[in-house]
N, C-alpha and C positions, 0 to 999 in steps of 0.2 A: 815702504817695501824694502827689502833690506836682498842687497844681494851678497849671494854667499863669494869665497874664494875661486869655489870651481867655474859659476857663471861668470865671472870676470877674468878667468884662463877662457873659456869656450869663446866669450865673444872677441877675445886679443886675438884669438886661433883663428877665426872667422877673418878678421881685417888683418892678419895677416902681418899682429903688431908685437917685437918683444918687447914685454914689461918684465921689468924685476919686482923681486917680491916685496919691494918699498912702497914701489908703483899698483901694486896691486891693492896694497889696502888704500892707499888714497882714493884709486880710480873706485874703489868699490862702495867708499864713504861719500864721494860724490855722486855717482852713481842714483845710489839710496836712495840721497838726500831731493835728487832728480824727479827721481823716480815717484817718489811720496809726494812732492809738488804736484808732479800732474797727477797722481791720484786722487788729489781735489776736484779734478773736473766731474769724476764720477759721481760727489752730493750733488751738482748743481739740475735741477729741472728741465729737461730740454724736452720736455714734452710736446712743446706749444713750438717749438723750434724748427721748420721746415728744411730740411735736408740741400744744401748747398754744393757745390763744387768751387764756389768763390765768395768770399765776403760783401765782395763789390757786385751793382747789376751793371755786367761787361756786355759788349757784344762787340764781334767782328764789323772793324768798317774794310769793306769792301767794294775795290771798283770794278766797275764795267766790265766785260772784256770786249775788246774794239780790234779789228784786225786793220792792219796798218802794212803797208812795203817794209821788206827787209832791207839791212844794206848790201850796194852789191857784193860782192865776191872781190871784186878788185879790191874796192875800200877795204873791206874788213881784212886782204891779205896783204895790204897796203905797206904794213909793219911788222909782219913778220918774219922772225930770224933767218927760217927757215920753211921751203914751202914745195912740195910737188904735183905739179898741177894745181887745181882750185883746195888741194887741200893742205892743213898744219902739218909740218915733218916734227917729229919728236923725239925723242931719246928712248929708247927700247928699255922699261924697266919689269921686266917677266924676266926670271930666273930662271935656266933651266935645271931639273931633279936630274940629280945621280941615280 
């Protein structure tokens, strides 16, 4: 598949990338050359081929869920900077609009 000058400005334009027009004809010859490789997949039979979302057979390991004590409020505010009452004090980063 051969792509022209203009689809390899449209898709620089899309990513947002400047090419010069040295860069064009390479990116366009490789491209191509790309592009015509995977067009090979399209002879191949995949008739008998069942529809995947992964090469591998995956599955989630997954544990339990177990309800357990949290730690107290002391502990967990045990180290920090900064604290008012049982809660974190932070640094105010909301900006106000003009």
């Amino acid at each position: 598949m051969k792509l022209s000058k203009e689809e390899v400005e449209h898709v620089a334009k899309l990513a947002r990338l400047a090419v010069s027009e040295e860069e064009k004809e390479a990116i366009s010859r490789q491209l191509s050359e790309i592009l015509t490789y995977i067009g090979k997949l399209n002879e191949l039979d995949t008739s008998k081929v069942q529809p995947t979302s992964h090469v591998l057979d995956l599955s989630n390991v997954l544990r339990d869920d177990a309800i357990w004590e949290s730690l107290p409020t002391i502990d967990v505010l045990a180290n920090a900077p900064d604290r008012v009452y049982d809660f974190f004090r932070v640094p105010k980063i909301i900006e106000e609009r003009e």
